[in-house]
C-alpha positions in Angstrom: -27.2 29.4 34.8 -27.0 25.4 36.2 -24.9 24.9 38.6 -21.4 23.3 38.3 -21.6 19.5 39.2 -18.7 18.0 41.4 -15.3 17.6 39.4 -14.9 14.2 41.2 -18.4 13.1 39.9 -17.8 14.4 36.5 -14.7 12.4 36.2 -16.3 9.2 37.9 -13.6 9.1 40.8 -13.7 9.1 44.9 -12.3 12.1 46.8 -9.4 9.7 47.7 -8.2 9.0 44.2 -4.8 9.6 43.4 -3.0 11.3 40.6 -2.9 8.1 38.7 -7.0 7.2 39.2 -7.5 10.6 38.0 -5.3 11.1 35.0 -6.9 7.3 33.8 -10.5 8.2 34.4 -10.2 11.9 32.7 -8.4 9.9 29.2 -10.7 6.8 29.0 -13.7 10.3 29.3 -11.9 12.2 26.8 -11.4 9.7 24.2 -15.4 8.6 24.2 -16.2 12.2 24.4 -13.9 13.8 22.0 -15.6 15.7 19.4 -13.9 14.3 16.5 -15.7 10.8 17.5 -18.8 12.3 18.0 -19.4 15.0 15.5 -22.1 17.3 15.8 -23.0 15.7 19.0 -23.7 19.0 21.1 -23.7 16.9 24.4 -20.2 15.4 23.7 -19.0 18.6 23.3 -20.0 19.7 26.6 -19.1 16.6 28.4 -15.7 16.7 26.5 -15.4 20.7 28.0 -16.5 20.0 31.9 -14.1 17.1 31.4 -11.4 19.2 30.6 -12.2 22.1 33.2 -12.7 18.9 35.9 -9.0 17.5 34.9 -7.3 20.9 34.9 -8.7 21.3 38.6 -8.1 17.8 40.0 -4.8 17.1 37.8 -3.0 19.9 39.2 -2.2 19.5 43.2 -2.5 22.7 44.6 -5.8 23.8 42.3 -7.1 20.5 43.5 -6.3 21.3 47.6 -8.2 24.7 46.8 -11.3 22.7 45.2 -11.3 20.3 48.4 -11.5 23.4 51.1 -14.0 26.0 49.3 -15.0 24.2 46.3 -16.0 26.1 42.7 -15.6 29.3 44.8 -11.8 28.7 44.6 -12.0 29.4 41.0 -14.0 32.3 41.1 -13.2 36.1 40.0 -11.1 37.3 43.0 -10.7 33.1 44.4 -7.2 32.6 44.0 -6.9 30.9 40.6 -9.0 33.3 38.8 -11.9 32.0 36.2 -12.0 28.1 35.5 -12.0 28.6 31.8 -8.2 29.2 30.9 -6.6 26.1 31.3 -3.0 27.0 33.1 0.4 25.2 33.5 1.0 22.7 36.1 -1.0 19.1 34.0 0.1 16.4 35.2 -0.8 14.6 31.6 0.8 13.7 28.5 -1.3 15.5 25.7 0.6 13.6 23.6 -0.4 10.3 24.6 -3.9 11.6 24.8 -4.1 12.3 21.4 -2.7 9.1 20.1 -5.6 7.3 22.0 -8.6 9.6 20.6 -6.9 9.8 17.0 -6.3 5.8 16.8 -3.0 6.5 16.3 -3.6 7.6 12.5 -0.6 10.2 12.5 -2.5 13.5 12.4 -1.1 14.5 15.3 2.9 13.4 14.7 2.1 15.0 11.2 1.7 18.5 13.1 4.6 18.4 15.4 7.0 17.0 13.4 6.5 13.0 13.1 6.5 10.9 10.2 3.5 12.0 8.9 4.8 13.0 6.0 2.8 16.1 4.8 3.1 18.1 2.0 2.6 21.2 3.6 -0.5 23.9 4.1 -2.7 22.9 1.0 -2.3 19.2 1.4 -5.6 18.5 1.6 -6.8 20.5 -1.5 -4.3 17.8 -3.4 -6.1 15.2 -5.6 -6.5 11.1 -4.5 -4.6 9.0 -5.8 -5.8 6.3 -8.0 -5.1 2.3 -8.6 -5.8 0.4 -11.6 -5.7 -3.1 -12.0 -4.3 -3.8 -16.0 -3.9 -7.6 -17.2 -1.0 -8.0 -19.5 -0.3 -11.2 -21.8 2.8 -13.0 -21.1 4.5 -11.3 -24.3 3.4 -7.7 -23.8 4.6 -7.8 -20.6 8.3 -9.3 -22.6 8.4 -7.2 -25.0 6.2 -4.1 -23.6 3.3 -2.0 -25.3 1.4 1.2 -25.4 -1.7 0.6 -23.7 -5.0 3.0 -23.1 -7.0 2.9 -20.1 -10.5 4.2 -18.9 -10.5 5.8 -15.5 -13.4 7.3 -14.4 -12.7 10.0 -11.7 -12.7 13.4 -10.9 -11.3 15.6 -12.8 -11.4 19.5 -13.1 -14.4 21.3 -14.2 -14.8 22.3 -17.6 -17.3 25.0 -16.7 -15.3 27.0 -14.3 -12.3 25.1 -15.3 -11.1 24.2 -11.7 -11.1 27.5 -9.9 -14.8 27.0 -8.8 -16.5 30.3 -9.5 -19.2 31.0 -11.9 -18.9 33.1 -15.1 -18.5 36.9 -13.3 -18.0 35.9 -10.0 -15.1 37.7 -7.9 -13.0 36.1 -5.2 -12.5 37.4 -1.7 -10.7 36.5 1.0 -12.2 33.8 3.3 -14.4 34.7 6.2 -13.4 31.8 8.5 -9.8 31.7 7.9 -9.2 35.4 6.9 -7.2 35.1 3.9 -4.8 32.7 6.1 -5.7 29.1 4.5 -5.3 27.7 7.8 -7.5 27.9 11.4 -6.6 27.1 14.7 -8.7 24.8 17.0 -8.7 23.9 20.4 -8.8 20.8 21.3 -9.5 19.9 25.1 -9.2 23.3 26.1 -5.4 23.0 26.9 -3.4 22.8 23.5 -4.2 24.1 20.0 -3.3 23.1 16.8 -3.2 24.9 13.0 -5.7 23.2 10.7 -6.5 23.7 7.2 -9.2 26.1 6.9 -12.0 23.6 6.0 -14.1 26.6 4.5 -11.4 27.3 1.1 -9.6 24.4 1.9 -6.0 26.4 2.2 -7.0 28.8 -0.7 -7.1 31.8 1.8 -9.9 32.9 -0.6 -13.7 31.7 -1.6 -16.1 32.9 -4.6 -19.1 34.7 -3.9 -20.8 33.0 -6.8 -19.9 29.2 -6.7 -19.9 27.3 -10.1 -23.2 25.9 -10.4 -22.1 22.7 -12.5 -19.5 21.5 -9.7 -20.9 23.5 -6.5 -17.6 25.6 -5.8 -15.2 22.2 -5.5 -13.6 23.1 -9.3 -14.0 19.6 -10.0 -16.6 17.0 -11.6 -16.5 13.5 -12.3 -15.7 12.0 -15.8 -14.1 9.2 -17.8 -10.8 10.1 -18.9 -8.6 8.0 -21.2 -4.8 7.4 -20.2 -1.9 6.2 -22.6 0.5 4.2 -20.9 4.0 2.7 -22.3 4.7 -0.7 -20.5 8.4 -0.8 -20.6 9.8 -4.3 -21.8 10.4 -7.2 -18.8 7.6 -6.1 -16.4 5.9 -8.8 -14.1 3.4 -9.7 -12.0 3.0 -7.3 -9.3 5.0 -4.0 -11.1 3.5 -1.1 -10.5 3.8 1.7 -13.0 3.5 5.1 -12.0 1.4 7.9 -14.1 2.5 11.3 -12.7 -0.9 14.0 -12.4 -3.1 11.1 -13.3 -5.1 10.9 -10.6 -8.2 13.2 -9.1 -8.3 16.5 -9.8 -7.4 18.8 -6.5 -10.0 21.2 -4.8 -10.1 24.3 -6.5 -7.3 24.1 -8.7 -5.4 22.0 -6.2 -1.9 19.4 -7.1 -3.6 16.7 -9.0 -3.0 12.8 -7.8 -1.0 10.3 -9.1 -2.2 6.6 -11.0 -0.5 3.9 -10.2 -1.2 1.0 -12.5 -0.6 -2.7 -11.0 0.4 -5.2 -13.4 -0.9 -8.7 -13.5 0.7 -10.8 -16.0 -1.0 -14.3 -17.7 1.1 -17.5 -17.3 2.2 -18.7 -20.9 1.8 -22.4 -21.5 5.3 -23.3 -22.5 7.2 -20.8 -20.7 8.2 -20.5 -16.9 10.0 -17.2 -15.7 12.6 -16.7 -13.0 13.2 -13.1 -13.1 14.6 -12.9 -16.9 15.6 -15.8 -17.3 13.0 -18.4 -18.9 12.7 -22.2 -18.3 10.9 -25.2 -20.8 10.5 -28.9 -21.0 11.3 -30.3 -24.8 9.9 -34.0 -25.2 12.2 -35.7 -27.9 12.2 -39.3 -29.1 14.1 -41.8 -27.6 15.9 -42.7 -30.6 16.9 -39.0 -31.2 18.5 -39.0 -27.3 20.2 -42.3 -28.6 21.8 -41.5 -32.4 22.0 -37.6 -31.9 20.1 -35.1 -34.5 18.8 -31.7 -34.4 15.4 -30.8 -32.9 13.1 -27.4 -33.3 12.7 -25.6 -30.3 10.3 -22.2 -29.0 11.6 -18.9 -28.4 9.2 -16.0 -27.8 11.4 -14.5 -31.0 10.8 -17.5 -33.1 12.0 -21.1 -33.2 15.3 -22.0 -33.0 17.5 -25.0 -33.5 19.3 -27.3 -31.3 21.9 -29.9 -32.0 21.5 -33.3 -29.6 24.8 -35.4 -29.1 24.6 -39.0 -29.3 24.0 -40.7 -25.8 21.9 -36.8 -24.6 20.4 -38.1 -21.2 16.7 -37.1 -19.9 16.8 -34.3 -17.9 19.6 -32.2 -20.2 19.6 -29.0 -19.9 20.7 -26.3 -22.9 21.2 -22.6 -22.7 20.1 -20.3 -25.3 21.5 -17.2 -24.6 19.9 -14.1 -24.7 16.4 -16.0 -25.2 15.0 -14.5 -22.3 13.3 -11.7 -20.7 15.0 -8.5 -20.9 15.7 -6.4 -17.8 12.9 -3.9 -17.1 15.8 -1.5 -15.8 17.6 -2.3 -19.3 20.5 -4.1 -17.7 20.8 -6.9 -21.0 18.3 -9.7 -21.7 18.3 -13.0 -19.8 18.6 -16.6 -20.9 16.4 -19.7 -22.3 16.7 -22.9 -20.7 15.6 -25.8 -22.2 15.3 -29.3 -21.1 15.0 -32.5 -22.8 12.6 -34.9 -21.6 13.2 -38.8 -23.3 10.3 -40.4 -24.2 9.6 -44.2 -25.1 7.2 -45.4 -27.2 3.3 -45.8 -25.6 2.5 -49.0 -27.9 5.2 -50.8 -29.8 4.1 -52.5 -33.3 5.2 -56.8 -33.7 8.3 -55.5 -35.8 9.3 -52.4 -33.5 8.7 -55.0 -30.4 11.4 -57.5 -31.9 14.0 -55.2 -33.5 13.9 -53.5 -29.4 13.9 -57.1 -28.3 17.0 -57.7 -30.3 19.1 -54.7 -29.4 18.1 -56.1 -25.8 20.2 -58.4 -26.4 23.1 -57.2 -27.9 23.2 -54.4 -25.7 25.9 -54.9 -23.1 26.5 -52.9 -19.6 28.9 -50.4 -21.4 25.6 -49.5 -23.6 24.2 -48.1 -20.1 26.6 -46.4 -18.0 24.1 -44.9 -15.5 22.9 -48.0 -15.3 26.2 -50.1 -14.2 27.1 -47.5 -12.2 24.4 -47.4 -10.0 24.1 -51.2 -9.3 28.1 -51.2 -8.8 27.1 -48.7 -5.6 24.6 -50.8 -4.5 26.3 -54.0 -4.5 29.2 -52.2 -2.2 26.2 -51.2 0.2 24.9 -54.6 0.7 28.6 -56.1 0.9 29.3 -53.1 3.3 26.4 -53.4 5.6 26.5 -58.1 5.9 29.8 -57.3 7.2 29.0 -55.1 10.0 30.6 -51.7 8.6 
């Protein structure tokens, strides 16, 4: 058998380190040796263990003032500690902090001892994925919602064994590994232990002596499977619809997943949205804004008419109500805004050009209120400011 190397060599430290030097050097080993970063490495493993035997010597004062007088002796049948393999009380280490550093902080370990991991119990890890889809809506399904069907390929359970994962005349007995348990418990470091899911039946407690030859003993295979979904009236961009036992299959008969369908909507090209209300721009002759009259205007329910007073400025805004969007949580249906945009002729004909020209001229200051208004403002300004207030 090869003899024990020096715990101070093994964790890389002087004989004069202190508690501090040694507790550093033994987690900066642990986490590059750890045997969940370096699976199947035999050597890792056995670097991981002397670490461990070295730490539970030299972390604990009065082990490590034996080790300094007689050496590995100390710990040997009848030395005064008994055999180095059992790793006692007396650490002067966190485990807890340990474990963060080696699992990257991923929550498996909170998720054992009661942090927000949030499990869902023993068989969690026979339970299905669960899935995303990506579905593009048009701007008036999303309004006025649809049935929709969807391909998925994923995996779902077998049709040969039909998701127990045993072949025709198989029997099922209870697991070798885990005995019937569904869970294990594994040692990690050589001074705390943990209850895993039996990675053999994967929390079944149970395996088949003849796995199904179509999906090798998982009770699952992959297929494309067709989904009907009902989009709900008023969904938008970025709503994400939730298809209960849609997702994979579990291991061997396990809770299936979930499918969770994210909506991406198409811009319409008359319509804004705000929520459920809806916003557009009507362009109407400057004539019309001038005498009055009554102009067509878009709904997504059909067109509708609006009446224009005579004098409507540019920028008017009318309310249609109940034009809108309704509310995906079916609390009524919002509004239609429209705005009128006045527009002037581009080209004028010889007669349109002299009959404007005219009406120039009659046209007084009352005939532009806006206009007079503004230019009264001003002219206080200017007074204002030549004398000095």
């Amino acid at each position: 058998m090869a003899a024990k190397r020096d715990y101070y060599e093994v964790l890389g430290v002087g004989k004069d380190a202190d508690e501090a030097e040694i507790k550093k050097a033994y987690r900066k080993l642990a986490v590059k040796y750890h045997p969940d970063k370096n699976p199947g490495d035999k050597t890792a493993e056995e670097k991981f263990k002397e670490l461990g035997e070295a730490y539970e010597v030299l972390g604990h004062p009065e082990k490590r003032s034996a080790y300094d007088r007689y050496g590995h002796r100390a710990f040997e049948p009848g030395g005064g500690f008994g055999g180095g393999g059992g790793f006692g009380g007396g650490m002067h280490v966190d485990p807890f902090e340990i474990f963060r550093e080696v699992f990257g902080g991923s929550g498996i370990f909170d998720e054992f001892f009661g942090g927000g991991g949030g499990g869902r119990g023993r068989d969690s890890s026979r339970r299905g994925s669960d899935l995303r889809y990506d579905m593009e809506l048009t701007f008036e399904e999303a309004v006025f919602g649809c049935e929709k069907e969807i391909r998925v390929r994923k995996a779902a359970p077998c049709t040969e064994c039909g998701g127990g994962g045993a072949a025709p005349g198989s029997r099922k007995v209870n697991c070798p590994t885990c005995g019937g348990s569904g869970h294990v418990r594994a040692s990690v470091g050589g001074f705390i232990s943990m209850l895993q899911t039996c990675p053999r039946c994967q929390g079944a407690g149970n395996t088949v002596d003849k796995p199904c030859s179509k999906c090798g003993g998982t009770g699952r295979a992959e297929q494309a499977t067709v989904v009907k979904l009902r989009v709900p009236p008023g969904v938008d961009t970025g709503t994400r619809l939730r298809s209960a036992g849609e997702g994979e299959a579990g291991m061997l008969g396990g809770e299936p997943g979930d499918l969770y369908v994210v909506l991406h909507v198409h811009e319409h090209p008359v319509f804004k949205r705000d929520g459920e209300d809806l916003f557009c721009e009507i362009p109407i002759p400057f004539t019309t804004a001038a005498l009055g009259g009554e102009i067509k205007v878009p709904t997504l329910a059909g067109p509708a008419t609006i009446r224009i007073p005579a004098g409507t400025q540019s920028g008017k805004v009318f309310r249609l109500r109940s034009k809108g969007v309704p509310s995906v949580r079916g609390a009524g249906v919002g509004d239609l805004h429209v705005g009128l945009v006045v527009e002037v002729p581009a080209r004028l004909t010889r007669e349109q050009r002299r009959l404007l020209e005219d009406f120039a001229k009659a046209s007084g200051t009352e005939s532009y209120p806006q206009q007079a208004s503004f230019f009264e403002k001003a002219k206080r300004f200017f007074t204002e400011t030549r004398h000095g207030h």
